[in-house]
KENUTI-220513 format. One record per residue (C-alpha): residue number from 0; residue in one letter; z, x, y. Coordinates in steps of 0.1 Angstrom, whole numbers. Example, Ala and Ser with C-alpha at 12.3 -4.5 7.8 and 13.67 -1.06 7.14 Angstrom:
KENUTI-220513
<num = 0 | residu = a | c3 = 78 | c1 = 123 | c2 = -45>;
<num = 1 | residu = s | c3 = 71 | c1 = 137 | c2 = -11>;
***
This chain:
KENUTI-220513
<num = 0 | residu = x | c3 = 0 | c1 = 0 | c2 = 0>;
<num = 1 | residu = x | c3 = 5 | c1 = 26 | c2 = 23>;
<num = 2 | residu = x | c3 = -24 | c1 = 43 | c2 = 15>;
<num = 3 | residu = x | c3 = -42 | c1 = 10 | c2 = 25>;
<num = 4 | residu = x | c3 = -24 | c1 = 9 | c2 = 55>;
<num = 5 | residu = x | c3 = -36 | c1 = 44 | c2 = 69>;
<num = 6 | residu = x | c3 = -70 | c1 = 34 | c2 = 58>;
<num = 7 | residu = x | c3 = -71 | c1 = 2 | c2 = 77>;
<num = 8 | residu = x | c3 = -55 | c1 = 24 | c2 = 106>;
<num = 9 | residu = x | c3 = -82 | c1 = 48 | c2 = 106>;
<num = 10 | residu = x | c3 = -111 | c1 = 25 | c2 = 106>;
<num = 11 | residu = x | c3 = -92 | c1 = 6 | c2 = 135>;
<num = 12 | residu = x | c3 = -86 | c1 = 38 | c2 = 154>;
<num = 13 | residu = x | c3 = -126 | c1 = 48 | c2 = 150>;
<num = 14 | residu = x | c3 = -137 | c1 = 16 | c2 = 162>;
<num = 15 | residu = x | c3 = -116 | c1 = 14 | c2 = 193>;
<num = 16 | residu = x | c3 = -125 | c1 = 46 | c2 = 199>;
<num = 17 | residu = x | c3 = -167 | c1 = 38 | c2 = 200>;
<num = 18 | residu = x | c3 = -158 | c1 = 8 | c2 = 220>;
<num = 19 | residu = x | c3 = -143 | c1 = 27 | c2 = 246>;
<num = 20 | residu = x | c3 = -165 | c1 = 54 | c2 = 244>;
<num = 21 | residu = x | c3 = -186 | c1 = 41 | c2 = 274>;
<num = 22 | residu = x | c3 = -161 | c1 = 50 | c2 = 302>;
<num = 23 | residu = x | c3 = -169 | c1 = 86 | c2 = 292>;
<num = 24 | residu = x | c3 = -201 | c1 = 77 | c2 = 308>;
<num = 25 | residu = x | c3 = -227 | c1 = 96 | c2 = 283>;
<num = 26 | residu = x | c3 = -254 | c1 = 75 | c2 = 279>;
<num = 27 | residu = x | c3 = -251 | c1 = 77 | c2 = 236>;
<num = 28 | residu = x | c3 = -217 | c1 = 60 | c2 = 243>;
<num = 29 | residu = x | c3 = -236 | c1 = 27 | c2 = 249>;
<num = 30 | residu = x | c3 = -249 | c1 = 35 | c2 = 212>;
<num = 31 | residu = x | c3 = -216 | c1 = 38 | c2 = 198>;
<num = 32 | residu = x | c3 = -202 | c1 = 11 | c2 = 218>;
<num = 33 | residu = x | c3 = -225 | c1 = -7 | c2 = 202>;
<num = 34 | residu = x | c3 = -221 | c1 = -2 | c2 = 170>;
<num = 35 | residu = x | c3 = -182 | c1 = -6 | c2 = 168>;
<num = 36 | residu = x | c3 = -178 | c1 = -29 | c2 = 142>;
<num = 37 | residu = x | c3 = -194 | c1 = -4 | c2 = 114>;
<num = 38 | residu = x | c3 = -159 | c1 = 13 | c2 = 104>;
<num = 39 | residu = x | c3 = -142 | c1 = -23 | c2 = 102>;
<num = 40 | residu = x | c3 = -168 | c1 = -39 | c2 = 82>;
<num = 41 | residu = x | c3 = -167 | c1 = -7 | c2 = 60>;
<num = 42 | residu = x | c3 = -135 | c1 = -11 | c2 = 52>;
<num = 43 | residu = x | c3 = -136 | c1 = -44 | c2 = 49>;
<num = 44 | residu = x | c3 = -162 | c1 = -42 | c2 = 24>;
<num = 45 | residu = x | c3 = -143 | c1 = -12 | c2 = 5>;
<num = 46 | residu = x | c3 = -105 | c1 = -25 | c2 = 6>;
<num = 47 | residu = x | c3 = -105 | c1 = -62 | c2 = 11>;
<num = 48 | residu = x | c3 = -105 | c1 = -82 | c2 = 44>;
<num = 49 | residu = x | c3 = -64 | c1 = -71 | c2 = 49>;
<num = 50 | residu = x | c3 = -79 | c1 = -40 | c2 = 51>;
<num = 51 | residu = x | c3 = -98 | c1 = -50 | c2 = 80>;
<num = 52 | residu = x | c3 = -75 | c1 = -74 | c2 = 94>;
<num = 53 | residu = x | c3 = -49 | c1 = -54 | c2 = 97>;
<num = 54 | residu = x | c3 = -75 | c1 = -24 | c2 = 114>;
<num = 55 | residu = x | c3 = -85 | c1 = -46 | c2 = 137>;
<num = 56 | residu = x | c3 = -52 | c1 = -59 | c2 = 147>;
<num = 57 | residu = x | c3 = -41 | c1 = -21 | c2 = 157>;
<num = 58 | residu = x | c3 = -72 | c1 = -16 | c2 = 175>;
<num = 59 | residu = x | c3 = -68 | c1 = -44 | c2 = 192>;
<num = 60 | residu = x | c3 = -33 | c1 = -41 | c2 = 204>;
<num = 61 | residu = x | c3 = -42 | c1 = 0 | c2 = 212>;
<num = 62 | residu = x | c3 = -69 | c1 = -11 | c2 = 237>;
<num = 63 | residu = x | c3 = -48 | c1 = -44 | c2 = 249>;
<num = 64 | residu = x | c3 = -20 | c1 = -18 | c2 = 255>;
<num = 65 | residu = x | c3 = -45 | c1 = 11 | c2 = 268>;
<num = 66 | residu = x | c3 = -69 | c1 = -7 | c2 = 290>;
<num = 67 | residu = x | c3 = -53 | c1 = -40 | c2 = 296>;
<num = 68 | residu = x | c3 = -59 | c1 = -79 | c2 = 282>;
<num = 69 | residu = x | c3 = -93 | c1 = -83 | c2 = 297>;
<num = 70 | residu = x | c3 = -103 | c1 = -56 | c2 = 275>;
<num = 71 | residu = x | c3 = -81 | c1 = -66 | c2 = 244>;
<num = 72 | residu = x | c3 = -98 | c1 = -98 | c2 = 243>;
<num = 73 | residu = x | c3 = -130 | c1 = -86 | c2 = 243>;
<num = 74 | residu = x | c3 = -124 | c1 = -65 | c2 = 219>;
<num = 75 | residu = x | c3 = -115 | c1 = -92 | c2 = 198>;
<num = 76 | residu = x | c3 = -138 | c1 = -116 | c2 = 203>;
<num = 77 | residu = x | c3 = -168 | c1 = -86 | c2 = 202>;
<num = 78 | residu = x | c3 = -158 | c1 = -65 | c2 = 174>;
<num = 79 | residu = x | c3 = -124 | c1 = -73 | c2 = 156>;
<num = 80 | residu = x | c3 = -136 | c1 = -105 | c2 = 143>;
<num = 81 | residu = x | c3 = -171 | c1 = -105 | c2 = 139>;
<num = 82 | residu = x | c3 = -167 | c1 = -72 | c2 = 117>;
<num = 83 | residu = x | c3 = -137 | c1 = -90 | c2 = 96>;
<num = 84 | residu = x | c3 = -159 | c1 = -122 | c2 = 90>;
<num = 85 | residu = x | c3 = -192 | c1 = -107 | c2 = 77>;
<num = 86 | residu = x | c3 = -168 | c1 = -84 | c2 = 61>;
<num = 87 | residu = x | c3 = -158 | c1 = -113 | c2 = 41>;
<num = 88 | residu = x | c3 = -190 | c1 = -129 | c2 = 36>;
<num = 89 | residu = x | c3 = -203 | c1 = -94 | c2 = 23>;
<num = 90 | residu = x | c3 = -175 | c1 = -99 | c2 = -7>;
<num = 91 | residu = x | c3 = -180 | c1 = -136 | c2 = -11>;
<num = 92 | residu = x | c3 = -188 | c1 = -147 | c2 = -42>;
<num = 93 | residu = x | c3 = -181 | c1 = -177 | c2 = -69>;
<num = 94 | residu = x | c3 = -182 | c1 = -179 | c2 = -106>;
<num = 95 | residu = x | c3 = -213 | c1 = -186 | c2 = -125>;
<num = 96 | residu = x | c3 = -216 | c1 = -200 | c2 = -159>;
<num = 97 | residu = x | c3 = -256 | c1 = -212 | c2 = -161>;
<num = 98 | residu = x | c3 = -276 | c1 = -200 | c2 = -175>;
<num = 99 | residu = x | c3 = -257 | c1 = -169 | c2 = -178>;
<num = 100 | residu = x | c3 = -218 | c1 = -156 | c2 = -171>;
<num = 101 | residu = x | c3 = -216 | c1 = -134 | c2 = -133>;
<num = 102 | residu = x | c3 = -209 | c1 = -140 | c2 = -101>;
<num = 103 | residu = x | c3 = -234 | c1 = -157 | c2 = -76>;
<num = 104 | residu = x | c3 = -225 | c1 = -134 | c2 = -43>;
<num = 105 | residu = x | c3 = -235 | c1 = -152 | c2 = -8>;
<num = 106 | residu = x | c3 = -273 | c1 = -147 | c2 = -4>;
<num = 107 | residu = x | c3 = -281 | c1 = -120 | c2 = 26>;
<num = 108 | residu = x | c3 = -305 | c1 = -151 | c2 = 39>;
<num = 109 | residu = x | c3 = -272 | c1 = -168 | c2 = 50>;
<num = 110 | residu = x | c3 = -254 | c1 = -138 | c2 = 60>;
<num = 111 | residu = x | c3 = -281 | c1 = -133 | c2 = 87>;
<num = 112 | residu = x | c3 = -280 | c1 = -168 | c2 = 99>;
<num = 113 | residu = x | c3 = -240 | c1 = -162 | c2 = 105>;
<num = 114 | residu = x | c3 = -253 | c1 = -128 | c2 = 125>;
<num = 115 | residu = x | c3 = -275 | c1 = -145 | c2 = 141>;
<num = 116 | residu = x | c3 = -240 | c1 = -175 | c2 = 152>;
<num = 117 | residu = x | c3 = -217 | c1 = -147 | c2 = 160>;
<num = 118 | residu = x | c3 = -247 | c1 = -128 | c2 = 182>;
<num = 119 | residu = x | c3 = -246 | c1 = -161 | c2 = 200>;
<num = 120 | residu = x | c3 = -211 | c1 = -168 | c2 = 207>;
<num = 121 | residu = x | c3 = -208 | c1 = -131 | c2 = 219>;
<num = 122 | residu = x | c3 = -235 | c1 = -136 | c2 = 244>;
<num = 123 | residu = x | c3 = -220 | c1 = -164 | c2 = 254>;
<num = 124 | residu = x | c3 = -185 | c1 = -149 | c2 = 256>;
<num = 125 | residu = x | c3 = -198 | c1 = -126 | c2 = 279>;
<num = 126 | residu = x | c3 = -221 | c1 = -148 | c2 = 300>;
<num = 127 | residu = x | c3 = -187 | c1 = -171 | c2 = 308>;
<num = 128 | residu = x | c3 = -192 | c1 = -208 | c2 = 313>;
<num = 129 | residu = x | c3 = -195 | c1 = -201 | c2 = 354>;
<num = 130 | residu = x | c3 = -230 | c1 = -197 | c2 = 352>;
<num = 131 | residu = x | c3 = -235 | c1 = -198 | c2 = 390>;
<num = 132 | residu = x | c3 = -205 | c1 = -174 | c2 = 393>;
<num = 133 | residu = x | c3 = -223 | c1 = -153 | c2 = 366>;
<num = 134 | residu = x | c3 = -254 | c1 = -153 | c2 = 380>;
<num = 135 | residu = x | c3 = -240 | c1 = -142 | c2 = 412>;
<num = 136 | residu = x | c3 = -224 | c1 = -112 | c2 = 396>;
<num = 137 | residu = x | c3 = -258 | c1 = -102 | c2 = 381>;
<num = 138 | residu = x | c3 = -279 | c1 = -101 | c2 = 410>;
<num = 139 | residu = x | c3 = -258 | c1 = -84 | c2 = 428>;
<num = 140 | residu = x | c3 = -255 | c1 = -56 | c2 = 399>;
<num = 141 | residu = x | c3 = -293 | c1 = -57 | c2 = 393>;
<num = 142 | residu = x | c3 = -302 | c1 = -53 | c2 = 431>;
<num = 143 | residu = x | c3 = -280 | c1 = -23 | c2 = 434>;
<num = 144 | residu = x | c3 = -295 | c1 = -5 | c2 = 401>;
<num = 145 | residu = x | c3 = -332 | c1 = -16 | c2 = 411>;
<num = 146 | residu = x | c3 = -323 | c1 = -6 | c2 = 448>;
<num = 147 | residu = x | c3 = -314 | c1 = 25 | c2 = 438>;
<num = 148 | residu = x | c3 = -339 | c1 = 34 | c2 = 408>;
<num = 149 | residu = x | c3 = -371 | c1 = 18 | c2 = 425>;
<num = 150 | residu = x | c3 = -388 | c1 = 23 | c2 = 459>;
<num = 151 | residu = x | c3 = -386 | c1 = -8 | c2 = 483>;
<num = 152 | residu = x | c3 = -421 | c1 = -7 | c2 = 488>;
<num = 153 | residu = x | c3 = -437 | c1 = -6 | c2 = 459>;
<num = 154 | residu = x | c3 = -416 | c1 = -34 | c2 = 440>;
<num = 155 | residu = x | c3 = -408 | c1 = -67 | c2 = 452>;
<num = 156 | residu = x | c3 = -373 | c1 = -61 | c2 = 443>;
<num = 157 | residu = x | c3 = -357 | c1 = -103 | c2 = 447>;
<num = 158 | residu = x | c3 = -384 | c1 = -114 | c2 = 428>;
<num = 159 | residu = x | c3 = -375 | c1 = -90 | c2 = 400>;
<num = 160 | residu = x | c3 = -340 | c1 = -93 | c2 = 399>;
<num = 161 | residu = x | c3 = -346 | c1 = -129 | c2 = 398>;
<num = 162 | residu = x | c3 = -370 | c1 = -126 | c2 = 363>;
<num = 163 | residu = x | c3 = -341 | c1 = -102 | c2 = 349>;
<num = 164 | residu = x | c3 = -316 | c1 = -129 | c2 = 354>;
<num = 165 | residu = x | c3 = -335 | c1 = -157 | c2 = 334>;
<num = 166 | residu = x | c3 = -344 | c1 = -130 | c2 = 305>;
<num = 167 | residu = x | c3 = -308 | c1 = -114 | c2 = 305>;
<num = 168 | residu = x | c3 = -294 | c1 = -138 | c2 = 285>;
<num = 169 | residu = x | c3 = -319 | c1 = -139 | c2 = 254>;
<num = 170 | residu = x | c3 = -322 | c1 = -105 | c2 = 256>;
<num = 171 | residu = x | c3 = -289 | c1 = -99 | c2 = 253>;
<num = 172 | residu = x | c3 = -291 | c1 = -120 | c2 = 221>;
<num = 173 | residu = x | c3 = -314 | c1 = -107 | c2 = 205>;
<num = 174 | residu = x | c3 = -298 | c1 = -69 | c2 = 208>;
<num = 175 | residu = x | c3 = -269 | c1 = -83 | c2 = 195>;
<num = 176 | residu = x | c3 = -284 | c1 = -100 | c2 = 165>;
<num = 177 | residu = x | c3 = -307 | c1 = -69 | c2 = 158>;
<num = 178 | residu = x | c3 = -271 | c1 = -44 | c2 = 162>;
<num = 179 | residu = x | c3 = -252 | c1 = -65 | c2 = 137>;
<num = 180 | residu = x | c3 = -276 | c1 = -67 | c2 = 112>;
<num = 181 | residu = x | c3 = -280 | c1 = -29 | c2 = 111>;
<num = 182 | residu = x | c3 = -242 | c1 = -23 | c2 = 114>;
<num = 183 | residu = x | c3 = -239 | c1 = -46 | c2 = 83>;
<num = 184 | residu = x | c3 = -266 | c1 = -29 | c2 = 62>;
<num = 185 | residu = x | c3 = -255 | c1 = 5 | c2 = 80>;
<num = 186 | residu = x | c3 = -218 | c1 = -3 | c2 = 63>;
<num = 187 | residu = x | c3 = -230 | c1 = -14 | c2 = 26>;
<num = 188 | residu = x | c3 = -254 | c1 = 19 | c2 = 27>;
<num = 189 | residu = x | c3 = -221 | c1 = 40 | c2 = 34>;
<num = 190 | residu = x | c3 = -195 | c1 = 20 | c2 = 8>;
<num = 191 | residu = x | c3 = -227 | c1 = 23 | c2 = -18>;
<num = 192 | residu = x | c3 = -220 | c1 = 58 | c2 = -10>;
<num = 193 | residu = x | c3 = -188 | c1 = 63 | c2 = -13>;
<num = 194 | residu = x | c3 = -191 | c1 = 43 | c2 = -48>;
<num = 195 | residu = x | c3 = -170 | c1 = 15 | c2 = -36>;
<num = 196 | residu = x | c3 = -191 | c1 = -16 | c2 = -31>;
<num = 197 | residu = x | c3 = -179 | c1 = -42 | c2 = -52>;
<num = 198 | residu = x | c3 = -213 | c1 = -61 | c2 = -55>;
<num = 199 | residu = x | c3 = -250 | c1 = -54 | c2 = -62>;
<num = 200 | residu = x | c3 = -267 | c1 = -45 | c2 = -31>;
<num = 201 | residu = x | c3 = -298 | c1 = -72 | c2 = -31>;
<num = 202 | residu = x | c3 = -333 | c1 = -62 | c2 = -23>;
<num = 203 | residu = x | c3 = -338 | c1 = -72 | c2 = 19>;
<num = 204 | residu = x | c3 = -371 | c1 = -80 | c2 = 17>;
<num = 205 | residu = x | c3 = -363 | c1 = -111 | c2 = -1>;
<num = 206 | residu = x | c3 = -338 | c1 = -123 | c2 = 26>;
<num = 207 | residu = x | c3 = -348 | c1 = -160 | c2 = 35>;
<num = 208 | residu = x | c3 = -329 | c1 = -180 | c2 = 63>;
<num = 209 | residu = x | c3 = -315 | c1 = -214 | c2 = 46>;
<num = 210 | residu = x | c3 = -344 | c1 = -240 | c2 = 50>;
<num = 211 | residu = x | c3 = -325 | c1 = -263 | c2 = 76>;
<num = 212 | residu = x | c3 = -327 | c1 = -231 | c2 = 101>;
<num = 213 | residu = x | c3 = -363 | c1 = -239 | c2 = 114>;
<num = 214 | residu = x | c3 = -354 | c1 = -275 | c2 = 118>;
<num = 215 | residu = x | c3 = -323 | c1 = -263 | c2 = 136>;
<num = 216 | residu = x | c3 = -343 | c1 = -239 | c2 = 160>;
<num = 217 | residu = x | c3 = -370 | c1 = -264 | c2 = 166>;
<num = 218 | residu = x | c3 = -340 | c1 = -288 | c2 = 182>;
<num = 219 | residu = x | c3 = -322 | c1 = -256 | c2 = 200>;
<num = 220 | residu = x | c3 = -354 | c1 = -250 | c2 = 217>;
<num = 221 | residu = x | c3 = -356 | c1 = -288 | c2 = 229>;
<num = 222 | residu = x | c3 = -324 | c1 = -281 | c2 = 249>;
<num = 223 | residu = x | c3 = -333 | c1 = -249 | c2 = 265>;
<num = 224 | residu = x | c3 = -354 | c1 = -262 | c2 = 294>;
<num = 225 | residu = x | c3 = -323 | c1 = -283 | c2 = 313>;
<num = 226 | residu = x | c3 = -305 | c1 = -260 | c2 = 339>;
<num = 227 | residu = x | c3 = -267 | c1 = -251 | c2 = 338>;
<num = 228 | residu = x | c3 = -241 | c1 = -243 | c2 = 307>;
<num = 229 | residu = x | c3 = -260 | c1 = -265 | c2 = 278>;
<num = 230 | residu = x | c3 = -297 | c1 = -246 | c2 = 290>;
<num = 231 | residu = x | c3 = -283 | c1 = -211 | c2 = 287>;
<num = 232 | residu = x | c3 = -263 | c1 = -216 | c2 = 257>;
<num = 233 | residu = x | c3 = -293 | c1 = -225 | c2 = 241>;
<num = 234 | residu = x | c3 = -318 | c1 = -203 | c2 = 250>;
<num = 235 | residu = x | c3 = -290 | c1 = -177 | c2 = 237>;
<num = 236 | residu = x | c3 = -287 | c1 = -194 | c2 = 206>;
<num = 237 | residu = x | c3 = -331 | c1 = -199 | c2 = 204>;
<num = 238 | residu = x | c3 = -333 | c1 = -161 | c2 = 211>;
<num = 239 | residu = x | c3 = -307 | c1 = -152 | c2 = 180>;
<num = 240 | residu = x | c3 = -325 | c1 = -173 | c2 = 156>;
<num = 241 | residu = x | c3 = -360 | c1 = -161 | c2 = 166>;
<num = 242 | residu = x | c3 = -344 | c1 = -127 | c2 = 158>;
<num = 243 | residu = x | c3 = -334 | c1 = -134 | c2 = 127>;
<num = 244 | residu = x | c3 = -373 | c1 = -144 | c2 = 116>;
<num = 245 | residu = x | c3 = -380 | c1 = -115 | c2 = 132>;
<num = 246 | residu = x | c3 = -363 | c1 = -97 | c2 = 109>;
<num = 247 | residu = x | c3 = -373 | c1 = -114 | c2 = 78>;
<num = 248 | residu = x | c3 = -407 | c1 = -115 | c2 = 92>;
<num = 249 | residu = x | c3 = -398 | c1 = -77 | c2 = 85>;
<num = 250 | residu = x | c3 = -390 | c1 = -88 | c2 = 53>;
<num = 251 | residu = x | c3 = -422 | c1 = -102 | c2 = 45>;
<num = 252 | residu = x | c3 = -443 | c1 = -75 | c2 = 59>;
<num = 253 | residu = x | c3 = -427 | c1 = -51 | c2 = 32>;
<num = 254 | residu = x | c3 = -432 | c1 = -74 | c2 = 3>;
<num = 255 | residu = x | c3 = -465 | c1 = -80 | c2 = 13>;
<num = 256 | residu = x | c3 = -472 | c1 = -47 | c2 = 16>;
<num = 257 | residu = x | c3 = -464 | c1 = -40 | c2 = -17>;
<num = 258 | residu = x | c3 = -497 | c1 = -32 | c2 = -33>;
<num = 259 | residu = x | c3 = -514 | c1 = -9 | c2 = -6>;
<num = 260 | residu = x | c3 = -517 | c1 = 25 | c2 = -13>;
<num = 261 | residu = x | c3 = -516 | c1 = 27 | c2 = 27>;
<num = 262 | residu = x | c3 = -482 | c1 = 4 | c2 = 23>;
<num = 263 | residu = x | c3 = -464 | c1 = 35 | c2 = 47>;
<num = 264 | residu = x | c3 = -487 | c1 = 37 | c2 = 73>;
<num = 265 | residu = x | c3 = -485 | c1 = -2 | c2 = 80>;
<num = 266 | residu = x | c3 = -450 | c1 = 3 | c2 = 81>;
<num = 267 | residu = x | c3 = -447 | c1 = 30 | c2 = 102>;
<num = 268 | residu = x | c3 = -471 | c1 = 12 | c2 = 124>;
<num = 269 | residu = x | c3 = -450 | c1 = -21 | c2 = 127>;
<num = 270 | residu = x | c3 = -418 | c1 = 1 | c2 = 135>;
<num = 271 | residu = x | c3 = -432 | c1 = 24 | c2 = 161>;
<num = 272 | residu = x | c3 = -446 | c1 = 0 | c2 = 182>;
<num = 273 | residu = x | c3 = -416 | c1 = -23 | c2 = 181>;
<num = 274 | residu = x | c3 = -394 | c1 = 12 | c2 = 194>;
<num = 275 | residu = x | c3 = -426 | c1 = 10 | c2 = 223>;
<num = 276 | residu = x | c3 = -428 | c1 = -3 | c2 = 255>;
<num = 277 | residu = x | c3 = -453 | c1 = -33 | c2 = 241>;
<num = 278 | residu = x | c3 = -428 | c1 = -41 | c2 = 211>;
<num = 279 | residu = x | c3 = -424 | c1 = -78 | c2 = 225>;
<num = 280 | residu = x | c3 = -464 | c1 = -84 | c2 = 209>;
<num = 281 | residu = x | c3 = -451 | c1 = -68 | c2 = 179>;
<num = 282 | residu = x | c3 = -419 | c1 = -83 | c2 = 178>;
<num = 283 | residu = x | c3 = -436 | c1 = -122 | c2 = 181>;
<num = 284 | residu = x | c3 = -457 | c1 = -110 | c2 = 155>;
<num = 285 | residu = x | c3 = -430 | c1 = -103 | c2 = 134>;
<num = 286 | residu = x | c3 = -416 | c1 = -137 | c2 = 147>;
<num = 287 | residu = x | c3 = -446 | c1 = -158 | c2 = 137>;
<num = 288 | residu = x | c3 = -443 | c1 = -145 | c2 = 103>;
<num = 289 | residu = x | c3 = -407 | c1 = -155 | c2 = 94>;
<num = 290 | residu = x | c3 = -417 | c1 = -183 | c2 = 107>;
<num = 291 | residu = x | c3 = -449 | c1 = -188 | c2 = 85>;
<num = 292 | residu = x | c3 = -431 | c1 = -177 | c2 = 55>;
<num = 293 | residu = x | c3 = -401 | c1 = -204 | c2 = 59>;
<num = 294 | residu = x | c3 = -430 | c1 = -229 | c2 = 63>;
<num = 295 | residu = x | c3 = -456 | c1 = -220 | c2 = 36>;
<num = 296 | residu = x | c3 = -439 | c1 = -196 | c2 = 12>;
<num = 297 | residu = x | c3 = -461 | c1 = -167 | c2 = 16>;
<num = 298 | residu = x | c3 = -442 | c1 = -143 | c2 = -4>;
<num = 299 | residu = x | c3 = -443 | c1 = -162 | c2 = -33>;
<num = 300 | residu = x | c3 = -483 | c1 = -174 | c2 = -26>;
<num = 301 | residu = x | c3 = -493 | c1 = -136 | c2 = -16>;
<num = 302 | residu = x | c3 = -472 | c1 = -115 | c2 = -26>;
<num = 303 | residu = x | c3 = -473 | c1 = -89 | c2 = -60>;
<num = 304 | residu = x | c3 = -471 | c1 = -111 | c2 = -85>;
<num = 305 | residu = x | c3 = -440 | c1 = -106 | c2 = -113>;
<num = 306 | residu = x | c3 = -451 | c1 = -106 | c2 = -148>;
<num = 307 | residu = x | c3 = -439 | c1 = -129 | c2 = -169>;
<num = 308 | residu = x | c3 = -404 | c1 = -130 | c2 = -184>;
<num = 309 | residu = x | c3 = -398 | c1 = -117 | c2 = -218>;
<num = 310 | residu = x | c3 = -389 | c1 = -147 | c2 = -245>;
<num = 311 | residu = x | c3 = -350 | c1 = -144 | c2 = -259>;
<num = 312 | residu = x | c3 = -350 | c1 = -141 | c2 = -294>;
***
């Protein structure tokens, strides 16, 4: 037990730590900032969700003490519990008896859709229910960065702030979704490691959103054009779920890709021009796919085709 407890000390130590990197004010400590949650979901993964809950609770209460309650609670609300909840849904699993003994873990498809929640709530944490209040905040910090990085006279500098502060938001979004899926995966890697995951890894280019998540998006998006708190919420929440069929548009790209002896090069392709200054085109491509394949199936309808089980005898 104590052995546990210096673990989940640790992991809550490291991940206080990366979120308060950023006040050294090197630009990788956004990176690590970002990616705080990795030593709690690790442990959580490895040792059990006291593990984690009891890591997070320290490195909560070491900020909250260090660098007051504002920063407690975000700390909370941003790392502590996001990384103790997919944690646990990482590890969940239920008994199966047909058509053979095992355990059915919780399908990565679902996982992603609970990344893509927690992005949203995040966002909206941070975003604050004020949205005038907010929005007032943001265009003051935007025309003093674009003031100071820009010429006057070359850029009209209130019209850009203004496009910034409609795109923030969903931006925001979907960096958080994209982070949180990698600091997941980035976890599982480092516990497969370490010869401590307690569940077969399953292949991610056969992750698949639940079905009702297009017909859930499709109403999202129905609310995003009204003005005010309901508007931005859900273009926040629009932007994580178009994220997450990004993502398994990923998905479907490498399991289409499957048969082509230039299968790396496509890839490569797809990757560098996301990390590009045109990655939006890439990324709606990637977009349209998960998209088409939660419609029309076209993994199963194009994709290598299995050969055929073997009879029992």
């Amino acid at each position: 037990m104590i052995g546990l407890f210096l673990i989940a000390l640790a992991a809550g130590a490291a991940s206080a730590l990366m979120f308060a990197s950023p006040m050294s004010g090197a630009a990788m400590s956004i990176l690590l900032a970002l990616f705080a949650p990795v030593p709690l979901i690790v442990v959580g993964i490895s040792w059990g969700r006291l593990c984690a809950a009891i890591g997070g609770v320290a490195a909560m209460a070491a900020v909250l003490a260090i660098f007051g309650a504002d920063r407690g609670v975000a700390f909370a609300v941003t790392i502590a519990l996001p990384a103790w909840w997919l944690g646990h849904l990482v590890l969940l699993g239920r008994p199966m008896t047909e058509p053979q003994d095992g355990v059915e873990w919780y399908p990565p498809g679902s996982i992603l859709l609970w990344i893509a929640a927690i992005a949203t709530l995040i966002v909206a944490f941070a975003f604050g229910t004020d949205v005038s209040a907010t929005n007032d905040d943001l265009r003051r910090l935007l025309s003093r960065v674009f003031t100071s990085a820009v010429p006057p006279d070359t850029v009209d500098i209130p019209r850009l702030v203004e496009f910034f502060l409609i795109v923030a938001p969903p931006l925001a979004a979907m960096i958080m979704t994209t982070i949180l899926a990698l600091s997941v995966v980035i976890a599982a890697k480092i516990t497969a490691i370490s010869g401590r995951l307690m569940r077969p890894w399953p292949r991610l280019r056969d992750t698949k959103l639940p079905p009702m998540t297009l017909a859930a998006l499709c109403a999202i998006i129905a609310f995003c054009f009204p003005g005010g708190v309901v508007g931005l919420l859900a273009r926040i929440a629009a932007a994580a779920l178009l994220t997450a069929y990004a993502l398994t548009g990923l998905a479907v790209l490498h399991t289409l890709t499957l048969p082509l002896r230039t299968r790396p090069l496509w890839l490569g392709l797809a990757y560098a021009l996301m990390l590009t200054f045109i990655w939006p085109l890439p990324m709606l491509a990637m977009i349209a796919l998960g998209i088409a394949d939660a419609a029309f199936d076209l993994r199963h309808r194009f994709g290598p085709r299995q050969p055929p089980p073997l009879p029992v005898p």
